[in-house]
Each structure stands twice: as C-alpha cells, then as structure tokens.
FIMARNU-547081 format. One line per 8 residues: their letters; for each residue x, y, z of C-alpha. Coordinates in Angstrom, 3 decimals, always signed. Example, Ala and Ser with C-alpha at 12.3 -4.5 7.8 and 13.67 -1.06 7.14 Angstrom:
REM FIMARNU-547081
AS) +12.300:-4.500:+7.800  +13.670:-1.060:+7.140
This chain:
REM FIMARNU-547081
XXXXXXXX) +116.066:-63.701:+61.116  +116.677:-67.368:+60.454  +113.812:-68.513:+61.372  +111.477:-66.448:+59.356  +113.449:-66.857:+56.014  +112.383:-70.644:+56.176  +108.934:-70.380:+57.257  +108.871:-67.895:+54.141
XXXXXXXX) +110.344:-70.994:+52.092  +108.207:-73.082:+53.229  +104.583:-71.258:+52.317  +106.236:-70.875:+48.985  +105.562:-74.356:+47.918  +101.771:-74.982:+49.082  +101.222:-71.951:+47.035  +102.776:-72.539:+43.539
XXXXXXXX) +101.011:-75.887:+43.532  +97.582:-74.596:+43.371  +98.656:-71.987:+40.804  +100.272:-74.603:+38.735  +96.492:-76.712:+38.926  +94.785:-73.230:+38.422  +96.901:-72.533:+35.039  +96.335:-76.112:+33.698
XXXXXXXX) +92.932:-75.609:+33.929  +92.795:-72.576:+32.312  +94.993:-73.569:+29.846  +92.575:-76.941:+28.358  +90.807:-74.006:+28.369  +92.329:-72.030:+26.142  +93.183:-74.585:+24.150  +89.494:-75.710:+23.348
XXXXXXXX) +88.609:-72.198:+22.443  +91.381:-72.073:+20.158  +89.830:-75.021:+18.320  +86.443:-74.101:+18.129  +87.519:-70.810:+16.372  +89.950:-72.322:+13.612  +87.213:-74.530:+12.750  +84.636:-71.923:+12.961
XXXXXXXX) +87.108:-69.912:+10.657  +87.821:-72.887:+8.299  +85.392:-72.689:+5.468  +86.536:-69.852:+3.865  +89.429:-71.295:+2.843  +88.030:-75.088:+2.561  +85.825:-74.351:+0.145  +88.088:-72.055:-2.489
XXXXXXXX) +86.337:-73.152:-5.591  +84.619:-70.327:-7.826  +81.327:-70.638:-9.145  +80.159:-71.542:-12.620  +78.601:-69.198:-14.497  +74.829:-68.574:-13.431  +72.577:-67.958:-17.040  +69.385:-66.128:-15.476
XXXXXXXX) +65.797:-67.358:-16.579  +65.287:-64.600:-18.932  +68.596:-66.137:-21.104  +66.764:-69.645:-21.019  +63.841:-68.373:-22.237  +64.809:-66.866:-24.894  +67.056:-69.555:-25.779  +63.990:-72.444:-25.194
XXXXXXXX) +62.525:-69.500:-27.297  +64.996:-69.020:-30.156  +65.082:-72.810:-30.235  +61.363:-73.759:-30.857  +61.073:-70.756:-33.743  +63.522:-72.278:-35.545  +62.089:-75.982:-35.255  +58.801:-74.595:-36.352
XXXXXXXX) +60.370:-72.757:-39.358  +61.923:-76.087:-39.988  +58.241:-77.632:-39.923  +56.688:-75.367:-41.802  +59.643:-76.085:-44.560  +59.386:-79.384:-44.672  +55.503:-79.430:-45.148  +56.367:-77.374:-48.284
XXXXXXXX) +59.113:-79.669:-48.833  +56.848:-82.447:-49.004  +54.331:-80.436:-50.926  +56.613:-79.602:-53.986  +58.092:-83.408:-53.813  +54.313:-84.838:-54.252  +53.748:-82.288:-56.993  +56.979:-82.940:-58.822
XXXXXXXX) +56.063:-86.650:-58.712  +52.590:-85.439:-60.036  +54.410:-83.709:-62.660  +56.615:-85.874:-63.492  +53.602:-88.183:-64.423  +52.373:-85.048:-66.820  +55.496:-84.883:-68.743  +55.272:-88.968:-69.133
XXXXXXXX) +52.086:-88.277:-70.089  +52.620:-85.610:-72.689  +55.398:-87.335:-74.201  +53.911:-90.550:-74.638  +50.887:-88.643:-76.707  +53.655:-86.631:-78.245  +55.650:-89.941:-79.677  +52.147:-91.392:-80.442
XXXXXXXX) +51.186:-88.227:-82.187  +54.181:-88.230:-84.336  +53.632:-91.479:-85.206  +50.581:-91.365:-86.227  +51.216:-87.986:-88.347  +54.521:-90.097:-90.166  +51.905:-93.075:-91.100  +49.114:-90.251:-92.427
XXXXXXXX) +51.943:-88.981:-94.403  +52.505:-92.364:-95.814  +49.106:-93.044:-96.273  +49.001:-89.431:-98.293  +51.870:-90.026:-100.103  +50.318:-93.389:-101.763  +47.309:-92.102:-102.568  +48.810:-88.965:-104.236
XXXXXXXX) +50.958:-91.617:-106.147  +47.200:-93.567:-106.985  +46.018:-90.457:-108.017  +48.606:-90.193:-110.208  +48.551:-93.161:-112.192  +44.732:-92.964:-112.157  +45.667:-89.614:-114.152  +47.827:-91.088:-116.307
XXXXXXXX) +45.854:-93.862:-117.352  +43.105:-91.618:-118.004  +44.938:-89.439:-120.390  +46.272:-92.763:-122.256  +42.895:-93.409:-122.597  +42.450:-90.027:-123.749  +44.991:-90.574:-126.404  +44.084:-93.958:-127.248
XXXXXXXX) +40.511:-92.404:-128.379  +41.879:-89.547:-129.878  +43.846:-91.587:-132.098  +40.967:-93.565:-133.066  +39.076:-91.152:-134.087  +42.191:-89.524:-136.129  +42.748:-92.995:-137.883  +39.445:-93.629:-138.639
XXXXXXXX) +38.997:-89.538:-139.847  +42.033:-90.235:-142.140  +40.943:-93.113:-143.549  +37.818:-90.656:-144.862  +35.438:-91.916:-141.917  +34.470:-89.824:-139.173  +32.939:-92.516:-136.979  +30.094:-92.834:-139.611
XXXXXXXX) +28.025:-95.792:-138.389  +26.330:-95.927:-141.814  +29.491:-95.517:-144.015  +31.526:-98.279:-142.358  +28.514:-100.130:-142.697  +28.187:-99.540:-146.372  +31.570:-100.356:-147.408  +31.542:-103.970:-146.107
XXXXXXXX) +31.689:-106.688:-148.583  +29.081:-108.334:-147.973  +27.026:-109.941:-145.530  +29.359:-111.161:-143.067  +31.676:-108.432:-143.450  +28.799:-105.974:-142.404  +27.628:-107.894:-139.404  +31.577:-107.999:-138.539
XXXXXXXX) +32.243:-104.177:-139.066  +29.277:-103.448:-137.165  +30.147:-105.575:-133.835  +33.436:-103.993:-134.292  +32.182:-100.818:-134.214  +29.912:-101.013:-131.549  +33.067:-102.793:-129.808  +35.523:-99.658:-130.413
XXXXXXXX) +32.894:-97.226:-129.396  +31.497:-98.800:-125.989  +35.449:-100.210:-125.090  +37.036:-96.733:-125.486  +34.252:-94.517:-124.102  +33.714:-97.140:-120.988  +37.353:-96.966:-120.405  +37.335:-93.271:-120.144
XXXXXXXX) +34.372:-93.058:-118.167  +35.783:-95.582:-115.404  +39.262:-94.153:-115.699  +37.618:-90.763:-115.518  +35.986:-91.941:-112.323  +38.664:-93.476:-110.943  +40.378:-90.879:-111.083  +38.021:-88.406:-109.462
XXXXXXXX) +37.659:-90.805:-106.368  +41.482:-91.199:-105.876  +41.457:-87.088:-105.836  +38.673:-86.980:-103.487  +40.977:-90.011:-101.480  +44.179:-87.425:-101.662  +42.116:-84.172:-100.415  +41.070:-86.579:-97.552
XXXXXXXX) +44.770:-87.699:-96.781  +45.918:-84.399:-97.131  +43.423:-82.963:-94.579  +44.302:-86.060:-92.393  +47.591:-85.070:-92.566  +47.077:-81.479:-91.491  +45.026:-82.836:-88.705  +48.029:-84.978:-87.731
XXXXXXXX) +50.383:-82.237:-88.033  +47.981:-79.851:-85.990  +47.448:-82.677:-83.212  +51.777:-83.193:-83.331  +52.323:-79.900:-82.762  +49.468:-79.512:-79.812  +50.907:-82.344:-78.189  +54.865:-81.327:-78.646
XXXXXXXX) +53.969:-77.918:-76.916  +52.328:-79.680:-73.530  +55.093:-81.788:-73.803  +57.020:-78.476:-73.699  +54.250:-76.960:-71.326  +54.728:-80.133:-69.058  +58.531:-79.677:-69.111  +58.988:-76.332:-67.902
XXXXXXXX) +55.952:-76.353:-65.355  +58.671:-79.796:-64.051  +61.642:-77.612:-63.940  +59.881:-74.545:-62.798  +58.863:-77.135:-60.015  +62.080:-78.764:-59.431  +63.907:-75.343:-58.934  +61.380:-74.646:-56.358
XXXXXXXX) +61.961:-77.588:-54.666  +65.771:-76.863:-54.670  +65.590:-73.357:-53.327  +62.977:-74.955:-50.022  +65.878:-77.726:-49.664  +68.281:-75.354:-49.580  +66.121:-72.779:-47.247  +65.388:-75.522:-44.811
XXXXXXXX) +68.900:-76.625:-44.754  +69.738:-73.416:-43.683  +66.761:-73.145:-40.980  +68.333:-76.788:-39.928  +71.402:-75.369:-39.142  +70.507:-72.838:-37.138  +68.111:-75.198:-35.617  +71.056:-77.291:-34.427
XXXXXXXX) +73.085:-73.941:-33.336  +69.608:-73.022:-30.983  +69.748:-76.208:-30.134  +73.500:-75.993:-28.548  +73.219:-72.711:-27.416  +70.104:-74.157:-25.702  +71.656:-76.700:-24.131  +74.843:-74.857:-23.105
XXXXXXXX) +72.476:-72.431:-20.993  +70.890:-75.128:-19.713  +74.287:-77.419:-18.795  +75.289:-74.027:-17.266  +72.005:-73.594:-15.019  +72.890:-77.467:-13.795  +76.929:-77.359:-13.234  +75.821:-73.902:-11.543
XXXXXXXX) +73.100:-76.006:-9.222  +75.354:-78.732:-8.723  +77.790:-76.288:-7.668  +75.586:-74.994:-5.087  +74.283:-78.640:-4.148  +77.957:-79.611:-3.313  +79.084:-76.002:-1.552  +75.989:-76.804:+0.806
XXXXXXXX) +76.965:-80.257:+1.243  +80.478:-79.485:+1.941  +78.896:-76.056:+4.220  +77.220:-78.825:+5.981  +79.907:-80.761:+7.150  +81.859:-78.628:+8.387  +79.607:-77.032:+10.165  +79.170:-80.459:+11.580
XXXXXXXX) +83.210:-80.758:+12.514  +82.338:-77.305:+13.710  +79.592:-78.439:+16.143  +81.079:-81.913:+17.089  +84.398:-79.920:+18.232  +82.700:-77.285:+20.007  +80.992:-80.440:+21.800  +84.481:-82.058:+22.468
XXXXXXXX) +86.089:-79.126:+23.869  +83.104:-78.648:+25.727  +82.725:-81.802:+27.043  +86.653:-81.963:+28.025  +86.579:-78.234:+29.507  +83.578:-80.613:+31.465  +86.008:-83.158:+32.695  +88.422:-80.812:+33.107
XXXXXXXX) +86.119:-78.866:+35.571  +85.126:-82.800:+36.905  +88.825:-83.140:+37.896  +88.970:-79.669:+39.954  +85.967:-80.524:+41.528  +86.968:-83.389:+42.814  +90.425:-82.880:+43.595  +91.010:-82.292:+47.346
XXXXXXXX) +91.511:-79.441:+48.294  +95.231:-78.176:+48.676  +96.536:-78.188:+52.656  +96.966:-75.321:+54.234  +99.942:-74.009:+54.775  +101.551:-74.844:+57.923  +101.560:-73.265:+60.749  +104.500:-70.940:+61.090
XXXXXXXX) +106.720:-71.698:+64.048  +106.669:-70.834:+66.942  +108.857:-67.796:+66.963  +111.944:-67.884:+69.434  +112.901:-64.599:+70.043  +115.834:-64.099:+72.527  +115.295:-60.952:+74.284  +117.867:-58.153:+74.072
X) +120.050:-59.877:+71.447
C-alpha cells in the first residue's frame, strides 16, 4: 500500500505541469479575444455626439428661392427709384423754369402798369390843356362880343384910327384868330394821340396781366406735378425699404439653411473620420492579438515536449502478508 500511494504522488506532478502550459495558452487566448471585442464594441459610446440638424434640398430651394424674389423686387424698385429721382430732378427744373417766367412776368406786368399809369396822367393834362384852351377862346370871343364885336373882321377894321392903327388891329386879329384856333387844334390832337397811347397801355396791361396769370398757374401746375412726384418717390423709398428688409431676413434665413447643410456635413466628415480610426485601433488590435496568440502558439510549438511520467516501480509484493 505504500508503495503505490507514492508512485500515485509522483505522476501527479508531470501532469499538472502540462495543464498549467495548456491553461496559459488558452488564457493569452482569451485575453486577445476579449480585446478585439471591447474595441469592436467601442464606437458606440466614442462617438456620443448628436447630429446637427439636416435642412433637406427642398428647404434650400425655396430659401435660394425666397431669397432671389425678393432681390429682384428690390431691383425692380430701385429702377423705379431711379426713375422718379431723374424725373423729380426734371421737374424740379420745370418749377425753376415756371417761376423764373412767373417773376419775369410780374415784372413786366408792374412796369406796363407804370407805363399805363403815365400815360393816363399825359392824357390827362393833354385834356386839361385842351379845355384851357377851350376857355381861353371862349372868353375871347365873349370879350370881344361884349365889347359889340362878334369877331367882325371888317368892324375892327373900321374903327381903327387911322392908318397904322388899321394895319395893327388887323395883324392882331389875324394873330388872335390863327394863335387860339392852332392851339386848339394841336391841343385837340395831342390829346387824341395820348388817348390812343392810354387804350394801347391799357391793352398792354391786360396782356401783361393775362400772361402773369398764365405763367403763375404753370408755376402752380409745375408745383403740384413736383409734389405729386416727390410723394411718389417717398412711397417707392419706403416700399423698397421694406422689400430690403425682407431681402436681408431671406438672406439669413438663407444662410442659416445653408450653415446648417455644412455643420451637418462637417458633422458627418468628422463621425467618418473618427469611424475610421477606430476601426483602424480595431484592425491593428485584432492584428496584435493575433500576432501574439501567433507567438504564443510559436512558444508551444517549440517547447519540448513534457517527460513522461516515470515508470512506476517495480512492485514488491510479499506473498501471504
């Protein structure tokens, strides 16, 4: 009984050894394995980041869409802009117009009245002169009726003195009579051409007044067709100010989609970049633990191979006891 309890102690030894080499093995092994499966497991939670919003290409058309309506609305506005500016300048030469011919028209209507208003006074001396001259006859012809001659060439004639009073009284007579009927007749004269004079100031002046009041109402004319014009001009400002605006909001919105579509593609650029390495660590530690289950299965190869258990002893068996 002895004697087989220690050949059973020793085979115990030779064959834990070769387990223990068998589990090392297996365990690099494992451990390899284990590796390659966190890492192939590992991108989920490496790469935690959500994604940006994605706008789709129907939402960047119709805000490219949105965005060039308005800039041609704002176009068309400012041709019209520019339109009403050119004829407000136009206009604006009108009214300088009109109311240079309206001063000038005034003017010229004050001086006609003047120019009336002198001759009306010429006619009126001429008038006056004429009936002094009038008077101055009529009184003649009284004084010479009251002293019992009626203008009587013969009887002044007759009652001279003598020779040289009769050749006096008749120069004097002839004197009276030609003086005081020429007067009369140029005064009468005069008179009639300063009244044809007035009639022609006075129609002068009724053309002047005519021509002022033609040229005050194009000046008027001229005026409202400029501020007709200029609140026109205010209500496109204003329109395309408004247009402008939402111009710059299409603009943003625009460019928000857009900015969107790129953080969204950057997104992707840099979740396939980061994909990519670690699907790189993934590969490069499947090739370690390949390469050291490799060398691992080098080592067993070329380890020796364990010795064989010893023979068991020769067995001493003593008969009958």
């Amino acid at each position: 009984m002895h004697r087989r309890l220690t050949r059973q102690r020793a085979e115990i030894p030779a064959f834990s050894a070769s387990r223990i080499g068998s589990d090392r093995a297996a365990y690099g092994w494992i451990i390899g394995l284990v590796t390659a499966l966190l890492l192939a497991l590992s991108p989920a939670a490496a790469w935690s980041e959500d994604p940006p919003p994605n706008p789709t290409d129907e939402q960047i058309d119709q805000a490219q869409a949105s965005r060039d309506a308005q800039a041609a609305e704002v176009g068309r506005l400012s041709g019209l802009v520019a339109n009403a500016e050119g004829e407000i300048g136009r206009l604006q030469i009108e009214v300088e117009n009109a109311s240079s011919a309206y001063i000038q028209a005034e003017a010229e209507l004050q001086q006609a009245q003047v120019s009336a208003e002198q001759t009306a006074q010429a006619v009126q001396t001429a008038a006056e002169a004429v009936d002094q001259a009038q008077a101055d006859l009529a009184l003649f012809a009284r004084n010479s009726y009251i002293q019992g001659s009626t203008l009587d060439n013969s009887f002044i004639l007759l009652d001279s003195n003598g020779p040289a009073d009769l050749v006096e009284r008749a120069g004097l007579l002839d004197s009276l009579s030609s003086s005081h009927l020429d007067v009369v007749s140029q005064m009468e004269l005069a008179r009639v051409g300063k009244a044809n004079a007035d009639s022609a100031q006075r129609q002068a002046v009724l053309q002047r007044e005519a021509a002022e009041r033609a040229a005050e109402q194009a000046l008027q004319q001229a005026e409202v067709t400029l501020s007709t014009s200029q609140s026109r001009l205010t209500a496109l400002q204003t329109e395309k100010a408004g247009y402008e605006q939402q111009l710059q909001q299409a603009q943003e919105a625009l460019l928000g989609v857009e900015g969107a579509r790129r953080a969204y593609e950057d997104y992707q650029a840099r979740k396939a970049a980061e994909e990519a390495r670690l699907r790189e660590e993934r590969e490069e530690a499947a090739r370690e633990a390949a390469r050291r289950e490799a060398e691992e299965q080098r080592r067993r190869d070329a380890a020796p191979p364990p010795a064989p258990p010893p023979p068991p002893p020769p067995s001493n068996v003593v008969g009958g006891g």
